[in-house]
C-alpha positions in Angstrom: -17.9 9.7 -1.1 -16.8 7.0 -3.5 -16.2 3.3 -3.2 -12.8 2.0 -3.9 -14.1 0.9 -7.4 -15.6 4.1 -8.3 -12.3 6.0 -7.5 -9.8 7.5 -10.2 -6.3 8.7 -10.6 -7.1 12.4 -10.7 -9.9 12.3 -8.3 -9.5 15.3 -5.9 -10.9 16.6 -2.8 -10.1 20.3 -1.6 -11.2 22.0 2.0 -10.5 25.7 2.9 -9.6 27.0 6.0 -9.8 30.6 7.9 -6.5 31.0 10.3 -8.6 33.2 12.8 -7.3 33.9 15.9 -9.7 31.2 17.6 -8.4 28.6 14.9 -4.8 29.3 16.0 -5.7 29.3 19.9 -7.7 25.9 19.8 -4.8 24.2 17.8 -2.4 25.9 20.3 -4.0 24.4 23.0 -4.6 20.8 21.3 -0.8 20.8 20.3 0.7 22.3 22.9 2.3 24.5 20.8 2.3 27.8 22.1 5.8 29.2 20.4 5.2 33.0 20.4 6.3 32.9 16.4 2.3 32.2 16.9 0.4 33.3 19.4 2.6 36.8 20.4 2.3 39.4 17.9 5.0 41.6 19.2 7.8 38.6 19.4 6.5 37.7 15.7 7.3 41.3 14.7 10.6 40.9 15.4 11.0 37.6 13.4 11.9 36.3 10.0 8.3 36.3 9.3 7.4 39.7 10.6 4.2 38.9 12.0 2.3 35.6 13.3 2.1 32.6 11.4 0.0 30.1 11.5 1.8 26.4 13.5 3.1 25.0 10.6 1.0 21.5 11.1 -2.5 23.4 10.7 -3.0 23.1 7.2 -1.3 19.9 7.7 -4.3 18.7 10.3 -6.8 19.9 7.4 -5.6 17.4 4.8 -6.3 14.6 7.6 -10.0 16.2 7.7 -9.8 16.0 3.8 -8.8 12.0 3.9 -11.6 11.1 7.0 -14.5 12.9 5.6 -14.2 13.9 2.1 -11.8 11.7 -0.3 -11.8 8.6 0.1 -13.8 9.7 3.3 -14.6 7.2 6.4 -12.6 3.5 6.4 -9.5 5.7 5.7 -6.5 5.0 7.8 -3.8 7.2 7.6 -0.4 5.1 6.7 2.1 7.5 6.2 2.5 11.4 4.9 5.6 13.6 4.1 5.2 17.5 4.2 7.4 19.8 2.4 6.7 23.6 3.9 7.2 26.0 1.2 5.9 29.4 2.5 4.2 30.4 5.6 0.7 30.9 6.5 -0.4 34.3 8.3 -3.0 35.3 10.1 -6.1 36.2 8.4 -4.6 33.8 5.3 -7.3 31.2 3.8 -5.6 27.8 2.9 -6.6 25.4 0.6 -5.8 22.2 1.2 -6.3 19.5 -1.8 -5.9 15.9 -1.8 -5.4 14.7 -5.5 -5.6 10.6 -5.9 -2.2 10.0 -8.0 -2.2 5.9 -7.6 -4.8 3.3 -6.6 -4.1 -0.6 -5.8 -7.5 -1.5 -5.7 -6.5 -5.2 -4.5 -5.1 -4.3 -1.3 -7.0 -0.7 -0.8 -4.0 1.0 -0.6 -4.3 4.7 -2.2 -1.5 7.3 -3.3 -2.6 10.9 -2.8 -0.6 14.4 -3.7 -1.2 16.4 -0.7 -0.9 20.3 -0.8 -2.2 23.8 0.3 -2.6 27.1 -1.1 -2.4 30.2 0.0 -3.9 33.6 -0.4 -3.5 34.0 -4.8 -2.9 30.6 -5.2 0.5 30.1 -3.8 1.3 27.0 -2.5 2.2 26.8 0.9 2.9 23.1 1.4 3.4 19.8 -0.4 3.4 16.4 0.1 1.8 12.9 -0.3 -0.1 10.4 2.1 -0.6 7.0 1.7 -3.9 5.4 3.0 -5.3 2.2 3.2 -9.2 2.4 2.9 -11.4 0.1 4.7 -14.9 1.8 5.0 -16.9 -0.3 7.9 
């Protein structure tokens, strides 16, 4: 994990993810989101989609995991993040969420990432960016 000075416009981070069906129960139950576009096979079948998909906000969660642990890492505090969903994310899909470093203020610790995920073949799935102020301990 870089310091502040070390990091560099460009600088990227990427984490992939499995939607299994645990993954999609355990974030159904921390959410509360139990919408059976989700977690009911047969009601998905009959939707737009045509079968599950994965809560929109999962691969969402994964670029907070990105921020705390990976780039900048631990001292990040999550200021704001918009989220542009561009295609949806199925059961069985592995999402790869990268977090790209697009401005730095190094004075006040403020940092300016692109935030997306990509599907199965590289398709991406949703895009956005986060600001962060980071202040490791």
């Amino acid at each position: 994990m870089p310091s502040l000075e070390e990091m560099r416009e460009g600088d990227f981070a990427e984490k992939a993810v499995e939607v299994t069906e645990s993954l999609l129960a355990a974030f159904a139950e921390v959410s509360g989101d139990r919408n059976p576009m989700h977690m009911d096979e047969d009601y998905a079948s009959r939707s737009i989609f045509g079968r599950r998909v994965a809560h929109g906000m999962l691969p969402a969660a994964v670029i907070g995991a990105v921020l705390g642990t990976l780039l900048p890492g631990p001292g990040t505090v999550y200021l704001s993040q918009t989220l542009i969903f561009k295609a949806p994310v199925y059961l069985g899909d592995t999402v790869t969420v990268r977090c790209q470093i697009a401005a730095l203020e190094r004075a006040t610790g403020k940092v300016l990432l692109r935030t997306t995920a990509h599907g199965p073949g590289g398709g991406l799935v949703l895009d956005g960016e986060a600001v962060i102020l980071f202040r490791p301990a």
